[in-house]
C-alpha positions in Angstrom: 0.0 0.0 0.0 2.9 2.3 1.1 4.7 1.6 -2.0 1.2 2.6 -4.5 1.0 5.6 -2.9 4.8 6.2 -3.3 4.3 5.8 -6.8 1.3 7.7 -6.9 2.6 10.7 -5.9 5.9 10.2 -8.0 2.8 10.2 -10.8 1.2 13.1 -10.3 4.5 14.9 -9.2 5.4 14.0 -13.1 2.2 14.8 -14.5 1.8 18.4 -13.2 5.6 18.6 -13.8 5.3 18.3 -17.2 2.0 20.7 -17.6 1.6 23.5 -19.4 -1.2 26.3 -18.9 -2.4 28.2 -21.6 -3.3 31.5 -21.8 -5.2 33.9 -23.9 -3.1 35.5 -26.6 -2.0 39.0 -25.7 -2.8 40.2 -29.3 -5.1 37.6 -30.6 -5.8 37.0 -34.0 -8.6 37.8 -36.5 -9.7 36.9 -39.9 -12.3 39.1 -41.5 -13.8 38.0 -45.2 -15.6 40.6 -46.9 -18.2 39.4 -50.5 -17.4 42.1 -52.6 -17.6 42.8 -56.3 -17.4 39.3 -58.1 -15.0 37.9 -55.6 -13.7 38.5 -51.3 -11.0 40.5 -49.7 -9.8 38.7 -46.8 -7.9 40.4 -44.1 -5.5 38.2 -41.6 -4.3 40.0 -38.9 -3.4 39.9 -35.3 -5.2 42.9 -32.6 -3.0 44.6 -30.1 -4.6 46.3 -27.6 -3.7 50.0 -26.3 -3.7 49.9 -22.4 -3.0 52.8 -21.4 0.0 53.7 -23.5 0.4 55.8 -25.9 -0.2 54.7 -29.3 1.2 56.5 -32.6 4.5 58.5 -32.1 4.7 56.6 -28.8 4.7 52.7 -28.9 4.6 53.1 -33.3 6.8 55.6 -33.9 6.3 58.2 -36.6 7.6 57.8 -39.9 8.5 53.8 -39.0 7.3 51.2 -41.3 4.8 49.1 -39.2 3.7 45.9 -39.3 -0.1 47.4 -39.2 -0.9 44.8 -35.9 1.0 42.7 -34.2 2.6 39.5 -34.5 3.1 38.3 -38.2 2.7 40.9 -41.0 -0.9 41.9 -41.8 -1.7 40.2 -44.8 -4.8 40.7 -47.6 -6.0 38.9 -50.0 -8.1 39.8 -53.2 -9.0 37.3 -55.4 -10.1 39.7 -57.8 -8.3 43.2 -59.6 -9.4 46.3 -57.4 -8.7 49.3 -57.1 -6.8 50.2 -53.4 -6.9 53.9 -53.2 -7.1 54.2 -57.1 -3.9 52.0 -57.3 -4.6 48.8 -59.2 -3.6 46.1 -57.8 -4.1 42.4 -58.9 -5.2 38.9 -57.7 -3.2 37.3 -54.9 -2.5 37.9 -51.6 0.0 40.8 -50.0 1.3 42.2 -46.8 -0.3 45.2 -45.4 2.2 47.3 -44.4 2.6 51.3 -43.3 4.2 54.4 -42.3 2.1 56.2 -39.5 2.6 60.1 -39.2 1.1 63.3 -37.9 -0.8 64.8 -40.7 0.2 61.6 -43.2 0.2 57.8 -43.5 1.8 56.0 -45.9 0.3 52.7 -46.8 2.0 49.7 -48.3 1.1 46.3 -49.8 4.4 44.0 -49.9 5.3 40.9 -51.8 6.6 39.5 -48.1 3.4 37.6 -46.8 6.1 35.2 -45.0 7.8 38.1 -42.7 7.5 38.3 -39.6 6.4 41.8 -38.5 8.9 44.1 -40.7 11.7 41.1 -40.3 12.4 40.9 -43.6 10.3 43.8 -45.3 12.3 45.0 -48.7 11.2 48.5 -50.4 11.9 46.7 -53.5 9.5 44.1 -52.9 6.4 47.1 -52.6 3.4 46.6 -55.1 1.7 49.8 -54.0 2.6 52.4 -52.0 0.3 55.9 -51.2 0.0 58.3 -49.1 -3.0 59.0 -47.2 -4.3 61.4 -44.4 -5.4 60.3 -40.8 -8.6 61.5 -39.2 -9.0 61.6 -35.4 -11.4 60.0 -33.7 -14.1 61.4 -30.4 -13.6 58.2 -28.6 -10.4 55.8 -28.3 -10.6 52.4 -30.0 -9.0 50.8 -27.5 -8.4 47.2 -29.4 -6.5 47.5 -32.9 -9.4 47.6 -35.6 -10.0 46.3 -38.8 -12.9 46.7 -40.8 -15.1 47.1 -44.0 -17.6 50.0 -44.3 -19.6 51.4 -47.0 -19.7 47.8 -48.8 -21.4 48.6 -52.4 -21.7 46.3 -55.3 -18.2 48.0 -57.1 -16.7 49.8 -53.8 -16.4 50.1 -50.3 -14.2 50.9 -47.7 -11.2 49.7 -45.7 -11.1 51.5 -42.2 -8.3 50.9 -39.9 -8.8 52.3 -36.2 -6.8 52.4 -33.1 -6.3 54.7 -30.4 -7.9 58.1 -32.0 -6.7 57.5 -34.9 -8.5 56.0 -38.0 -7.5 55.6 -42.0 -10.0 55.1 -44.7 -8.8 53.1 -47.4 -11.0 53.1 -50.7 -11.4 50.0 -52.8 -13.2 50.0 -56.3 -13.8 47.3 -58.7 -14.1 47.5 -62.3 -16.7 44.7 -62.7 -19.6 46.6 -65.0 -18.4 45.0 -68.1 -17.4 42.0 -67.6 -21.4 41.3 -66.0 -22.5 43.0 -69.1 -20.3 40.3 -71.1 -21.9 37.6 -69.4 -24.9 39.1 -69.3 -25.5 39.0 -72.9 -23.8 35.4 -73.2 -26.3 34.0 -70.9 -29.3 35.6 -73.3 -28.4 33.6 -76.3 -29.1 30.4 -74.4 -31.9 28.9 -74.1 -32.6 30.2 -70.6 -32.4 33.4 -70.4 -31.5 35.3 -67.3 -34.4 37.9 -67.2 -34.3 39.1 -63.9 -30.4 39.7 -63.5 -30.7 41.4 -66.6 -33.2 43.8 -65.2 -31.5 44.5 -62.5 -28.3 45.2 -64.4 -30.0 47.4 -66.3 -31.7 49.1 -63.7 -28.9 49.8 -60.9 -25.4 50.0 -63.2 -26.3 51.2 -66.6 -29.5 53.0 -65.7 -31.7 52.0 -68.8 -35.2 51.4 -67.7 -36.7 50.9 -70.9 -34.2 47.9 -71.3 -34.8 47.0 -67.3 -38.3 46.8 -67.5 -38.2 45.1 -70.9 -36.6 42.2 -69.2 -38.3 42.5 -65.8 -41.9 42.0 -67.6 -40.2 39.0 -68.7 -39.3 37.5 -65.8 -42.6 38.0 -64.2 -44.3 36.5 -67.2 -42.0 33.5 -66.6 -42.3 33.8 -62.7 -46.0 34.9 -62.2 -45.7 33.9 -58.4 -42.7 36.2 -57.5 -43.6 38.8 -55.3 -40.5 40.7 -55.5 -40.1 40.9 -59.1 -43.6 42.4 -59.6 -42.4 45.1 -56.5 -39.3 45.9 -58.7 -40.9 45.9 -61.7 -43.6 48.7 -59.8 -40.2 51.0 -59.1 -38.9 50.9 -62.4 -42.3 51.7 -63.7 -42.5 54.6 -61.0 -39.1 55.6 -61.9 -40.2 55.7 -65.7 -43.4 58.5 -64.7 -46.3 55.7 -64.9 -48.0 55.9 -61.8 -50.5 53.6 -62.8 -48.9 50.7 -64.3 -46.9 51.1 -61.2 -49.8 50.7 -59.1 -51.7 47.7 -60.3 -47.8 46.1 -60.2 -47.3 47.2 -56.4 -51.3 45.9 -56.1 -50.3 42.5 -57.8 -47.4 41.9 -55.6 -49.4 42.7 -52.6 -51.6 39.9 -52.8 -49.5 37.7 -53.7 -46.7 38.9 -50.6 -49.7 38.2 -48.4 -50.5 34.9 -49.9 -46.8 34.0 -49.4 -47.0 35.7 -45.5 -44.2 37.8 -46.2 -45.1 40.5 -44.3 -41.7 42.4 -45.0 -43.2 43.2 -48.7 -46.6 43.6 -47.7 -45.3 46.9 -46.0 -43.2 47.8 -48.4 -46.0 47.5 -50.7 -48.6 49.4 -48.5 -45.8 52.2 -48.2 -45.4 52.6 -52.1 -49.0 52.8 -52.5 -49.5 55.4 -50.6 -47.1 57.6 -53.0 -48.7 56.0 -56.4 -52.2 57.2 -55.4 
């Protein structure tokens, strides 16, 4: 019995030896996706936080090339051409790189997706480089922030936030005609895409009489659709004819409240009440 026990103990004194307690990261990770255009950004980065010290010309000095984070180098990934701050820049992934300063940042996107931090960060190896200005914020963001903002079908915005500091990065796609090319490759087959077409029409090249050309069509093939007969009744409005507008808004009413979708029974109620 004396000798279990003896061996017990030289168990556990081996066991909790050997064990290892682990902790929250100090400037965790984060990986943020964003849909946009016809393909994602994707933003890897890792978030440290401020507490209590002081941030830019203090812990990130002025006129430094930072790592934008902490730990490994920011990296972001497009997989397709955008626009970053009217700089074009292609499919693949970079590092995220920049130059804090008082009245001016400078922002960076690197070939070196393997450094760590600026370990290892060339000049030479810089895709796009721009300079941009700071804004400072009311309130302190007191956890390094990375975000999209303003997300639109061919732009949006990249905003960067720490301390009071924040940087608005603009990205645009160029996507108009390369839907337009499918577009119009998709309507020589036999099924033809009548409602993306409309809404192509309608919200990039602004040509109702070619949107509602095709949106009539789609409602002929899709007499049940409650929200095509509500977007057709917009583009009619838009066009000046109140009343073809109104007996579509009236058509997709019943037919929203035969479906119980009470979200476009209001919103036909609500048009209505401007087409009478």
């Amino acid at each position: 019995m004396k000798n279990s026990l003896i061996l017990l103990g030289l168990l556990l004194s081996i066991q909790f030896g050997n064990a290892q307690v682990k902790l929250p990261a100090p400037s965790p990770t984060q990986v943020i996706k964003q849909d946009f255009a016809l393909g994602s950004i994707e933003i890897t980065y890792s978030r440290p936080s401020a507490k209590g010290r002081r941030i830019f010309g203090g812990l990130e000095s002025y006129g430094v090339v930072w790592r934008t984070g902490a730990n490994a180098a920011t990296r972001i990934k497009f997989t397709e051409p955008v626009e970053f701050a009217g700089k074009k820049v292609d499919t693949g992934t970079y590092a995220l790189y920049s130059v804090p300063g008082i009245d001016s940042w400078e922002i960076i996107l690197n070939r070196g997706i393997n450094n760590w931090g600026v370990d290892g960060y060339k000049e030479s190896e810089d895709v796009v480089r721009f300079k941009i200005a700071p804004t400072k914020l009311k309130t302190a963001v007191e956890t390094f922030t990375m975000q999209f903002n303003n997300v639109k079908p061919e732009s949006c915005d990249l905003n960067i936030e720490w301390d009071r500091t924040s940087i608005r990065i603009p990205l645009t796609a160029v996507i108009r005609e390369k839907i337009k090319s499918q577009l119009e490759s998709a309507m020589r087959s036999d099924s033809k895409p009548y409602w993306q077409a409309a809404q192509f029409y309608n919200e990039y090249e602004k040509n109702l009489v070619k949107a509602l050309e095709n949106i009539t069509a789609a409602v002929k093939e899709n007499p049940k659709a409650f929200y095509m007969w509500l977007y057709k009744a917009k583009i009619e409005q838009e066009k000046g004819d109140f009343k073809a507008a109104l007996t579509s808004s009236q058509t997709s009413l019943a037919l929203s409240k035969e479906a119980k979708n009470d979200s476009y029974v209001k919103m036909n109620v609500e048009l209505q009440k401007k087409l009478k």
